[in-house]
C-alpha positions as CSV (number, residue, x, y, z in Angstrom):
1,X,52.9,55.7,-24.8
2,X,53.6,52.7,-27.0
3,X,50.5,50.4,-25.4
4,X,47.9,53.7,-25.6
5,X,49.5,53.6,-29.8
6,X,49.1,50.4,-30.2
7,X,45.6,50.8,-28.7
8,X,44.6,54.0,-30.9
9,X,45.8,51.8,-34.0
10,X,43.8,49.0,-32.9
11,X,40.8,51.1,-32.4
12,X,41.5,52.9,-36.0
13,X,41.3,49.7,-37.6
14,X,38.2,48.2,-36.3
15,X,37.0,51.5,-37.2
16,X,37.9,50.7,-40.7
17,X,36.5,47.6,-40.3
18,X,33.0,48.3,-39.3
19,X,33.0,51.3,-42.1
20,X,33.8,48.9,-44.6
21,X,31.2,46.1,-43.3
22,X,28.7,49.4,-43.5
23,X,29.8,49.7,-46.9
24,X,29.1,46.1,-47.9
25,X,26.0,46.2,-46.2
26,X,24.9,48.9,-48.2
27,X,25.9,47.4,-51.6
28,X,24.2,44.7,-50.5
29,X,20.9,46.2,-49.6
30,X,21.1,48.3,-52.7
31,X,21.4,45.0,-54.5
32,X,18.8,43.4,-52.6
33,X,16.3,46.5,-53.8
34,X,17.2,45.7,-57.0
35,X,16.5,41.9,-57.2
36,X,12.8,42.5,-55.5
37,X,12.2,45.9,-57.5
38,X,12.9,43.2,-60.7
39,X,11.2,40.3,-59.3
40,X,8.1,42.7,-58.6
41,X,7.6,44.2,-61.9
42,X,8.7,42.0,-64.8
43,X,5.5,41.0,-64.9
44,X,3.1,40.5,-68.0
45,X,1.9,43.6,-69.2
46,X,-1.8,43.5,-70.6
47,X,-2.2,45.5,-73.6
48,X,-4.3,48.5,-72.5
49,X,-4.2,49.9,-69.1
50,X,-6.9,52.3,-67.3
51,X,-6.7,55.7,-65.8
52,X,-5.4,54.8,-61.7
53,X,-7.6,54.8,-59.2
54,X,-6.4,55.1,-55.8
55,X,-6.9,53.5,-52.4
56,X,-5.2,53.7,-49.1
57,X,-4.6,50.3,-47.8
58,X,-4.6,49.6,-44.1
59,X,-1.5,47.4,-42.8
60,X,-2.7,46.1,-39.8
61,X,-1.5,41.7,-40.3
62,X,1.5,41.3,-41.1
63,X,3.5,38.2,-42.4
64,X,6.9,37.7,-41.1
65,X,9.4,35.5,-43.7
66,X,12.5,33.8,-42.1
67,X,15.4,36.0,-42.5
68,X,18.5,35.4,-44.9
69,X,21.2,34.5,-42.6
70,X,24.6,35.3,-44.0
71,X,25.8,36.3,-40.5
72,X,27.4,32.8,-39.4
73,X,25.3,33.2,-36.1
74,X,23.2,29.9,-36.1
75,X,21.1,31.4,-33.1
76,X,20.6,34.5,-34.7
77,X,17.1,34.1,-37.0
78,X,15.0,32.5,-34.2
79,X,16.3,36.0,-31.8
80,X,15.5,38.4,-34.6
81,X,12.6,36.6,-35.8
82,X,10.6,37.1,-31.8
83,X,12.3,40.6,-31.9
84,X,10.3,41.6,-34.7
85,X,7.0,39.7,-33.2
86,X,7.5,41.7,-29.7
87,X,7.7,45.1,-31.7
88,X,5.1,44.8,-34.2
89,X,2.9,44.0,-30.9
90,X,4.0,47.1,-29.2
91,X,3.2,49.1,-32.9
92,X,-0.1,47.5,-32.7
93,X,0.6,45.3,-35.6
94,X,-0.6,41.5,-35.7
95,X,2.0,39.1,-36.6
96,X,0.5,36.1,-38.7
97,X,1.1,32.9,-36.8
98,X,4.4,30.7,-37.4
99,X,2.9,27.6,-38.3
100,X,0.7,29.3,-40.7
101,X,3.6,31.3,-42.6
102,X,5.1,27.5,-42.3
103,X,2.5,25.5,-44.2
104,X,2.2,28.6,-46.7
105,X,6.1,27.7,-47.7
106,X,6.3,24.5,-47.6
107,X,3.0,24.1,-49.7
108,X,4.7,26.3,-52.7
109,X,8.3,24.7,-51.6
110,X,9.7,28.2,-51.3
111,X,13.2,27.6,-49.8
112,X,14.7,31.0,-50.5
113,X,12.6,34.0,-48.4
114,X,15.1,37.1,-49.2
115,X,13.1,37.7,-52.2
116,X,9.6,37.7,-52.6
117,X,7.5,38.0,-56.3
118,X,4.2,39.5,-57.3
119,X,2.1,36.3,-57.2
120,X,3.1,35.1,-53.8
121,X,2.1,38.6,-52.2
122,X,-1.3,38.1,-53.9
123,X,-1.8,34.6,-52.0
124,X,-0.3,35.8,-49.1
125,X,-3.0,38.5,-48.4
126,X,-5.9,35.9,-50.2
127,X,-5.1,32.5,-47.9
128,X,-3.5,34.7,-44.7
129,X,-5.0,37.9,-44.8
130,X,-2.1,39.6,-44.8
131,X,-1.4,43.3,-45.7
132,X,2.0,43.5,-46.3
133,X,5.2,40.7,-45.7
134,X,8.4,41.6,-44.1
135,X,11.8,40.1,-45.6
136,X,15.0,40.6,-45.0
137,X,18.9,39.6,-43.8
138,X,21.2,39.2,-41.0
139,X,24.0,40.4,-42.4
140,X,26.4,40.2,-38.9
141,X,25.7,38.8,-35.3
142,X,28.8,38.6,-33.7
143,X,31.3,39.5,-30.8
144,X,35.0,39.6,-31.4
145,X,38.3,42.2,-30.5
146,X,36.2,43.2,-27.4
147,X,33.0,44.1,-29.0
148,X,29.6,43.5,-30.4
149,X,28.4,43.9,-33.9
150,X,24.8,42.8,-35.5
151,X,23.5,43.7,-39.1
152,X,20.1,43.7,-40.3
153,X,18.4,44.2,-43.4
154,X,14.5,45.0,-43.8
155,X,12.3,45.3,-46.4
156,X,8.2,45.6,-46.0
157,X,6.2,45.0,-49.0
158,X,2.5,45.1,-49.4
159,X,0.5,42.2,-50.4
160,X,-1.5,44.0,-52.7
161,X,0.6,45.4,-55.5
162,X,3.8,44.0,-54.5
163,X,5.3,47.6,-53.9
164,X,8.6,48.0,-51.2
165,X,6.5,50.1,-48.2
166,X,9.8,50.2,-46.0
167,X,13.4,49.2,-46.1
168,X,16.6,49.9,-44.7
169,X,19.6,48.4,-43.5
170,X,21.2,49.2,-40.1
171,X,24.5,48.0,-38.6
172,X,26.2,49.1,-35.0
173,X,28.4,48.1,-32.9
174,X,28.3,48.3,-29.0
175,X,31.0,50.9,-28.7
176,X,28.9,52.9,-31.2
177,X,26.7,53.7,-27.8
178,X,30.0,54.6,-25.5
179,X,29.4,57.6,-23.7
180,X,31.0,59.8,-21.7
181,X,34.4,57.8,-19.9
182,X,32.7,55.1,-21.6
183,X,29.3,54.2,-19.9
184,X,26.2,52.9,-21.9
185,X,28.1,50.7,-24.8
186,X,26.1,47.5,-25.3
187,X,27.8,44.1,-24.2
188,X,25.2,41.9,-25.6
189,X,24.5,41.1,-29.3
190,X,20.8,40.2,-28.3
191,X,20.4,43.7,-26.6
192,X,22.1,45.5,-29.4
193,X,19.6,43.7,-32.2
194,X,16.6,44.9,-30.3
195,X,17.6,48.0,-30.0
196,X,17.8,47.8,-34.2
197,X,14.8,46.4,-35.3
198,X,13.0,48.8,-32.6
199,X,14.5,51.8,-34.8
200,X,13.0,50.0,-38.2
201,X,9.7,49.0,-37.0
202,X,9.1,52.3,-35.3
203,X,9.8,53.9,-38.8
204,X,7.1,50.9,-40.5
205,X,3.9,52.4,-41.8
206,X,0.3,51.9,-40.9
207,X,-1.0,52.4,-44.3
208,X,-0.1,53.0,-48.5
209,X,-1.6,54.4,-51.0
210,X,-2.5,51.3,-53.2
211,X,-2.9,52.5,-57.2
212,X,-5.9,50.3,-58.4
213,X,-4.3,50.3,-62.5
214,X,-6.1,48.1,-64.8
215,X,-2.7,45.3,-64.1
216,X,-3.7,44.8,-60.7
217,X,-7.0,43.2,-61.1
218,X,-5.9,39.7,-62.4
219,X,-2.3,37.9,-62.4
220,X,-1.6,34.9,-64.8
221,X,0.1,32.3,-62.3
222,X,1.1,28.7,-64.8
223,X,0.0,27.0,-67.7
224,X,-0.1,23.3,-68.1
225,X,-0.4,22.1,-71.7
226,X,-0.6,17.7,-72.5
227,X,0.2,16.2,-74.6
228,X,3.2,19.4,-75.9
229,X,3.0,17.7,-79.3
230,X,0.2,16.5,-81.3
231,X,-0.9,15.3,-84.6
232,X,-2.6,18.0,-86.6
233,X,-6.2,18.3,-85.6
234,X,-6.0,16.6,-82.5
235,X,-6.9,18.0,-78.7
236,X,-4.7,18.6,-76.5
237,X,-5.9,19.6,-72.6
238,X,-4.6,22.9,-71.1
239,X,-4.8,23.7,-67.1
240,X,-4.4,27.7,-66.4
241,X,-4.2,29.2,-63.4
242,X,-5.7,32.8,-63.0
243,X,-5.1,35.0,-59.8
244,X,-7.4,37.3,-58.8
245,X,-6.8,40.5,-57.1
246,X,-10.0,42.0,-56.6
247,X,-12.3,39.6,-58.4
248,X,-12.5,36.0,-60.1
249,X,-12.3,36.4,-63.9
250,X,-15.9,35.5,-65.1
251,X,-14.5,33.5,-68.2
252,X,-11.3,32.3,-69.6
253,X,-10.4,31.7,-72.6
254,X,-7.1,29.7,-74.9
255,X,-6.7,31.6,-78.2
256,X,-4.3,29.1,-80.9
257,X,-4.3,29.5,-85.0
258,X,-7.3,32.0,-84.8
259,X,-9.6,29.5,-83.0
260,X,-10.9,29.8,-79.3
261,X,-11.4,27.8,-76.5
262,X,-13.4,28.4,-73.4
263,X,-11.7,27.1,-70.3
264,X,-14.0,25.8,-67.1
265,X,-13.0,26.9,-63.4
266,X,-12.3,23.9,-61.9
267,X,-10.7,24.1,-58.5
268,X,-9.7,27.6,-57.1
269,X,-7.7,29.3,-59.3
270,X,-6.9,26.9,-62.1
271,X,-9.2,26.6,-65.3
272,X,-9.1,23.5,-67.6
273,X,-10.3,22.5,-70.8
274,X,-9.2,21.2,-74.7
275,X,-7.8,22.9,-77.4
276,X,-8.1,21.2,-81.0
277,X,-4.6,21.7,-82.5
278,X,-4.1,23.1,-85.9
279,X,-3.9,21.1,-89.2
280,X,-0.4,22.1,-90.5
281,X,2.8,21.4,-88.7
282,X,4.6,24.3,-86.6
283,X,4.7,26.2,-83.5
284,X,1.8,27.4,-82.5
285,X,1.4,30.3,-79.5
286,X,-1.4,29.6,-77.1
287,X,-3.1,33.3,-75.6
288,X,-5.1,33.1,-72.7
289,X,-7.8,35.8,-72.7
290,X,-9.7,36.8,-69.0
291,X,-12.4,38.9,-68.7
292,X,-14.2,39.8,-66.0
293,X,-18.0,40.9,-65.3
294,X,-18.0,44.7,-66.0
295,X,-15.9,43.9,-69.3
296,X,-12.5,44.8,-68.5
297,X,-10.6,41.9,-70.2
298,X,-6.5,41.1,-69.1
299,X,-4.3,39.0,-72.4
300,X,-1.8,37.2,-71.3
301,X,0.0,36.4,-74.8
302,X,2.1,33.5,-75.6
303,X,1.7,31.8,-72.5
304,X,2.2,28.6,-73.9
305,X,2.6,26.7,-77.2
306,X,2.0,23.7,-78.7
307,X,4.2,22.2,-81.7
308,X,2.1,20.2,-84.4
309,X,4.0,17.0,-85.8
310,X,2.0,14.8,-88.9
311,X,5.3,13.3,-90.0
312,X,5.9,10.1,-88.9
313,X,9.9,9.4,-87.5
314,X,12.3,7.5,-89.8
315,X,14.5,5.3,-88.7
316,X,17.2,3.6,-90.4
317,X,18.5,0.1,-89.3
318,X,22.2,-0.9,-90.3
319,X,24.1,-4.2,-89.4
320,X,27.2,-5.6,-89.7
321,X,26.3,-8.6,-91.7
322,X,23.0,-10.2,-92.7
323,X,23.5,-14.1,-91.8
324,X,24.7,-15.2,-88.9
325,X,25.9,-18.9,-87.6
326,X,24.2,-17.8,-84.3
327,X,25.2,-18.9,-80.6
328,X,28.9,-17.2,-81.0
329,X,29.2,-13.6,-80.0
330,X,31.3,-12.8,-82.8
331,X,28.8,-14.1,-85.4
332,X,25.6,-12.7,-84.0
333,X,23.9,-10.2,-86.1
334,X,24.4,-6.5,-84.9
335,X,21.6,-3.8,-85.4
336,X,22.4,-0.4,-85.1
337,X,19.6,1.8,-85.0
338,X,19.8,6.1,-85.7
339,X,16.4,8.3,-85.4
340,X,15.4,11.7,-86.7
341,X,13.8,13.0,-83.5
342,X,12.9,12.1,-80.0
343,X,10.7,8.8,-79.7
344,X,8.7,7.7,-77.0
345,X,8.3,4.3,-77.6
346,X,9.5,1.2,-79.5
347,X,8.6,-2.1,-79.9
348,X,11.0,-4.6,-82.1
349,X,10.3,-8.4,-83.3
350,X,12.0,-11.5,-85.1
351,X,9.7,-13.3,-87.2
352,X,10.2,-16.6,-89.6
353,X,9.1,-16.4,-93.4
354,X,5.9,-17.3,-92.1
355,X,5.8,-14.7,-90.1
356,X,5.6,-16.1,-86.7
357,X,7.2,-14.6,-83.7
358,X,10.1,-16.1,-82.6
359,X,12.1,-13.4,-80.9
360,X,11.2,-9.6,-79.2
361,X,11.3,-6.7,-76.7
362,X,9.7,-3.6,-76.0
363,X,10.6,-0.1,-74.1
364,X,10.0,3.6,-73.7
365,X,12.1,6.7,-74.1
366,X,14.8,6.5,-76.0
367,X,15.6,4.1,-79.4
368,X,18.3,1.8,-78.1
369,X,21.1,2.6,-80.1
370,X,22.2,-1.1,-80.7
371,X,20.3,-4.8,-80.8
372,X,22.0,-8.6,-81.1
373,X,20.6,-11.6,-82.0
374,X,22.3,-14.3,-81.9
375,X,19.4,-16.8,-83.5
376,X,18.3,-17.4,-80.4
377,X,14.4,-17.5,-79.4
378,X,13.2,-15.7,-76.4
379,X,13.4,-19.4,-74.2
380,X,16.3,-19.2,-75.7
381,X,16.6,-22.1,-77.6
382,X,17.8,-22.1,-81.2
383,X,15.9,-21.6,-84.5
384,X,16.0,-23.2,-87.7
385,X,17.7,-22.0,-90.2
386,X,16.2,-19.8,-92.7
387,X,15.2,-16.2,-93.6
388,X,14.0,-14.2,-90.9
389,X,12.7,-10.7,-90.7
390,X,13.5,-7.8,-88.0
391,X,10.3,-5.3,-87.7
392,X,11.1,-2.1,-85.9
393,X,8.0,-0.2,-84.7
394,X,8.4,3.3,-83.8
395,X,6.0,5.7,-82.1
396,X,6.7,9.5,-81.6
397,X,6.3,12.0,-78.9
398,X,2.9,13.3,-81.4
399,X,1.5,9.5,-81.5
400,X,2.9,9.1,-85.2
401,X,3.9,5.3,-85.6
402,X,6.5,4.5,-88.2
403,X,7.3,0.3,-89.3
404,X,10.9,-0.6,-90.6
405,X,12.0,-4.1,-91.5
406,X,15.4,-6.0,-92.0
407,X,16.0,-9.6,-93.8
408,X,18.1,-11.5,-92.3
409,X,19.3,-14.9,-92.5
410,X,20.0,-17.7,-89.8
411,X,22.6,-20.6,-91.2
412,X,24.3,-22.8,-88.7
413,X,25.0,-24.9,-91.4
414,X,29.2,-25.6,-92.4
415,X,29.7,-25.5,-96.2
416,X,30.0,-28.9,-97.3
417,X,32.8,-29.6,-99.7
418,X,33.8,-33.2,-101.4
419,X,37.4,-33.2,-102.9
420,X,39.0,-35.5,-104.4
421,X,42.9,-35.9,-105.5
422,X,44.6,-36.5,-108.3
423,X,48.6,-37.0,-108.8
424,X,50.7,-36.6,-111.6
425,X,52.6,-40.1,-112.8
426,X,55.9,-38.4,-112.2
427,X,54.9,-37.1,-108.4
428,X,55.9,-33.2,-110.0
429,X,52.1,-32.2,-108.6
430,X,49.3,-32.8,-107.1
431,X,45.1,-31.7,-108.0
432,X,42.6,-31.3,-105.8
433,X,39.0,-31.1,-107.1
434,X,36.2,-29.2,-104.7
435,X,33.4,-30.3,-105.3
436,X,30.5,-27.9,-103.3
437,X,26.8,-25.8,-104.2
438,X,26.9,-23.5,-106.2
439,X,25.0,-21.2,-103.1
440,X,27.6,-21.9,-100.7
441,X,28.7,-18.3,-100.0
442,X,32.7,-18.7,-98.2
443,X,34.1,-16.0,-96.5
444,X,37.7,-17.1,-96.4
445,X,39.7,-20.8,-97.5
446,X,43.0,-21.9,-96.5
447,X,45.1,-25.3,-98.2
448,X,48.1,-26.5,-96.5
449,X,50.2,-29.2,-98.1
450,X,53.3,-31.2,-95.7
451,X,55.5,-33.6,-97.1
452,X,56.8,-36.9,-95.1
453,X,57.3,-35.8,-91.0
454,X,55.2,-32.8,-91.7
455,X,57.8,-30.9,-94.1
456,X,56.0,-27.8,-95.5
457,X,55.3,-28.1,-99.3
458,X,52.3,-25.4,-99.9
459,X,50.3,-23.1,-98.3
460,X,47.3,-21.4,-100.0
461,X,44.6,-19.0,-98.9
462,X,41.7,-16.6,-100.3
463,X,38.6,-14.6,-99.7
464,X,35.3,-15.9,-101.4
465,X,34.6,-19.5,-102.9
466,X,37.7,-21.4,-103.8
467,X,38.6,-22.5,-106.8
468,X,37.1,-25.7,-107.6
469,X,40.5,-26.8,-109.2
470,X,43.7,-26.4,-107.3
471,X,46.8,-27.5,-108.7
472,X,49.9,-27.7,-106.4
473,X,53.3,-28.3,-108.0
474,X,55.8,-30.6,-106.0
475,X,58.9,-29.6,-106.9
476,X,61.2,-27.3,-105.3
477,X,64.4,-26.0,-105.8
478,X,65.6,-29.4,-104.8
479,X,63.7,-31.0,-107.0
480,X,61.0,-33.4,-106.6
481,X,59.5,-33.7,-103.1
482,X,61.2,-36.7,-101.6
483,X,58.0,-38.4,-100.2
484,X,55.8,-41.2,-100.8
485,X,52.8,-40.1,-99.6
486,X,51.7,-36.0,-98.5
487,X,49.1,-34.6,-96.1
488,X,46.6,-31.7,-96.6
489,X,44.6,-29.8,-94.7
490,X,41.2,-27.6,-96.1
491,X,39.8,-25.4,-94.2
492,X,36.7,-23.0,-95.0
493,X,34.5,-20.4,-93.2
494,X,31.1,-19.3,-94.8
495,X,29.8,-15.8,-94.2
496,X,27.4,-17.0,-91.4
497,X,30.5,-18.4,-89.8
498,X,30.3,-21.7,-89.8
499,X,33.2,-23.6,-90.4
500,X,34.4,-26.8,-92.5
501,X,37.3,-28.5,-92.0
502,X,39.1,-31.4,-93.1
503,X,42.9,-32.1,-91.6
504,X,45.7,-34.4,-92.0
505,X,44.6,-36.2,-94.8
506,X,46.8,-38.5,-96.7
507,X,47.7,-38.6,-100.2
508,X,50.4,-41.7,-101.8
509,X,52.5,-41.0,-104.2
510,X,52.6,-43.5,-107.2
511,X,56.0,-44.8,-106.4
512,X,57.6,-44.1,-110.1
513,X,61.3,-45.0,-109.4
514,X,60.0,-48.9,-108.9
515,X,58.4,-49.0,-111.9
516,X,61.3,-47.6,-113.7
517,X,64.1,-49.9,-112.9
518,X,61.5,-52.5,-113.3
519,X,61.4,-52.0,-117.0
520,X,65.0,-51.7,-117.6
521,X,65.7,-54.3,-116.1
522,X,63.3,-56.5,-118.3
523,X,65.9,-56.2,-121.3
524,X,69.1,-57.4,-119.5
525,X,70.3,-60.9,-119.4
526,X,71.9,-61.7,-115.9
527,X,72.0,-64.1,-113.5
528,X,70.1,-62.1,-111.2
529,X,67.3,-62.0,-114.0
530,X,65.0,-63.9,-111.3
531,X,65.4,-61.2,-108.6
532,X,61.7,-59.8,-108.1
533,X,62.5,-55.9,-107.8
């Protein structure tokens, strides 16, 4: 009792299961109508549409599209696939060749077949003669828990109008077959599948009524539009492609800013030709108007647009300094560059105050955000100091060119300074005179004073020119410095940075306590009067 239990329980909930795979299925084949019902009719509209007229179209070749497989079942497309070949020969149907459905795919790069839009119905039943194309899904293809279970999906839509002739979605299992003391279930997924697609292409029809309204007659495929922005006034060349359904359109024409253009069937489909953009700037909407011979016209509005651009870019050009010592990384002269809009390309040059080249590069796409020059020359050797110039040239997307400039200076020159010290006659301080150009431009300055065995006595330091002057007391809270002689060292860096220096340079002391006891001892009578001091 407890194995035949376990057995009913086991049975109840593969049941379950395959109810609730049914159930998905159906969700998903509802979805699936859905997606193509969209994909067939958002379509452009023309404005005015005719009384229907209606045809019955013979389905006779067929186009087979590889199947979505979501089964798992690697093997499973190539079964169905000759399934569906064997009984659309048995319904009298022809299947269109493989290799031809093949070509047709890989031509347009169509990867994804569960889905199929208006336009590629149109060139199936144009290029492969086809009536009608059949799509679809595996949905399951599998054996487990003792039995077989295979899913299928099927959808047939005529090649005319792009409207679902057929679909359904069908899912067994083999012990859906049992019989009596159960004889007949199917053991074999392959058997079970063609027992499923026979059921749906038995229920396929022969023929549909094709409604001949007035948006069947021509289908607007692409528009190719180049240059996208222009200069006002300028042309601009257009490539349209126009699908007939019953005829070819006997002219074509580009509507923008009130103006039209006739377009020129080139090769198959596709009609070509120049549009003169208008004057202003803006957005303009480009309308392609077919008509064909009896008069009936199809407008296919705002299929493409051109944008009209007369003002030239701007660009501004910002650096971190002006002058530059050149050859050091840290001195070299750093451009940043910022543009208004897109720019397609550049081209950017160093000249001399004579205005020969000296330095340069070129590119396309996008402004480089930064440039460095270092002074160097494009051997890169070094220039001579002087005043140079940086000219930007800019070119948009529209052809509109726009020059900037930037004066800059190259100095690899060190500021030359000439001092010269003067000391007090009782050693209390010390002068130093700086003697330089008035155009010598300093950045920073630093004096540093050391008594006898390199004592400290001063330090002093500044932005900008030094003083010419510089007066350094020394005395402490000791007193006098101690020392017969004192060492300096000056050193400068201009705004270029280059630097001067001048180190360890000595200064004596007038030596004041000799002199002094010299002259006292002048008015003193003593044996010792002879001594030299």
């Amino acid at each position: 009792m407890k194995m035949q239990n376990a057995k009913c329980k086991m049975q109840n909930a593969e049941s379950k299961n395959i109810e609730a795979r049914g159930k998905r299925q159906d969700i998903l084949f509802l979805s699936s109508c859905f997606l193509l019902l969209t994909s067939c009719f958002l379509l452009f509209a023309p404005p005015v549409q005719a009384k229907g007229e209606k045809d019955i179209q013979k389905i006779e070749r067929v186009v087979i599209f590889p199947f979505e497989n979501i089964s798992g079942n690697f093997d499973a497309p190539a079964v169905i696939n000759s399934l569906i070949e064997k009984e659309l020969k048995n319904r009298g149907f022809q299947a269109v060749p493989y290799e031809q459905v093949d070509r047709f795919l890989s031509k347009r790069k169509i990867r994804y077949t569960g889905a199929v839009d208006r336009i590629t119905t149109i060139e199936l039943n144009r290029e492969l003669g086809a009536d009608a194309v059949i799509i679809g899904s595996i949905d399951l293809y599998s054996s487990f828990s003792n039995d077989i279970y295979v899913g299928v999906t099927l959808r047939l839509v005529g090649t005319r109008d792009c409207s679902i002739l057929y679909m359904d979605t069908i899912s067994y299992a083999g012990s859906d077959f049992r019989g009596l003391l159960g004889f007949g279930s199917f053991k074999s997924v392959d058997k079970l599948g063609e027992v499923i697609i026979a059921s749906m292409v038995k229920e396929m029809p022969k023929e549909y009524l094709f409604e001949n309204r007035e948006d069947n007659f021509l289908e607007f495929g692409s528009v190719k539009i180049s240059p996208l922005i222009v200069r006002g006034g300028e042309d601009t060349k257009i490539l349209v492609r126009i699908i007939p359904v019953t005829e070819k359109p006997l002219s074509v024409q580009a509507h923008i800013g009130g103006e039209k253009f006739d377009l020129k069937n080139g090769n198959g489909d596709y009609y070509d030709g120049e549009i003169t953009a208008p004057g202003e700037d803006g957005l303009y909407t480009i309308d392609i108007i077919a008509a064909l011979s009896d008069g009936r016209t199809s407008k296919f509005s705002s299929a493409g647009m051109v944008k009209v651009d007369a003002i030239p870019p701007v660009v501004t050009i910002s650096t971190n300094k002006d002058i530059t010592a050149g050859f050091v990384k840290k001195d070299a002269i750093l451009f940043t560059l910022k543009s208004n809009e897109e720019i397609e390309r550049w081209d950017v040059e160093i000249v001399d105050k004579d205005n020969k080249y000296v330095r340069g590069g070129k590119g396309f796409g996008v402004l480089p955000p930064q440039l460095i020059w270092k002074g160097e020359n494009d051997a890169g050797g070094k220039n001579s100091d002087g005043v140079y110039n940086l000219k930007l040239s800019v070119w948009d997307v529209a052809g509109n060119m726009g020059v900037f400039q930037k004066k800059i200076i190259l100095d690899t020159t060190p500021p030359a300074v000439k001092i010269e010290v003067e000391t007090s006659d009782n050693n209390d301080e010390v002068t130093f005179n700086l003697d330089y150009e008035i155009d010598e431009k300093m950045e920073k300055w630093e004096f540093i004073v050391l008594g006898e065995n390199s004592k400290f006595v001063k330090s002093l330091s500044g932005k900008g020119n030094v003083d010419k002057r510089i007066v350094i007391p020394l005395t402490s809270a000791e007193g006098v410095v101690d020392s017969a002689k004192i060492m300096y060292t000056f050193r400068a860096i201009d705004i270029a940075g280059n630097v001067f220096e001048t180190s360890n340079q000595k200064v004596v002391l007038h030596n004041k306590k000799e002199e002094k006891f010299a002259k006292k001892k002048e008015g003193l009578t003593s044996a010792w009067d002879t001594i030299d001091f």
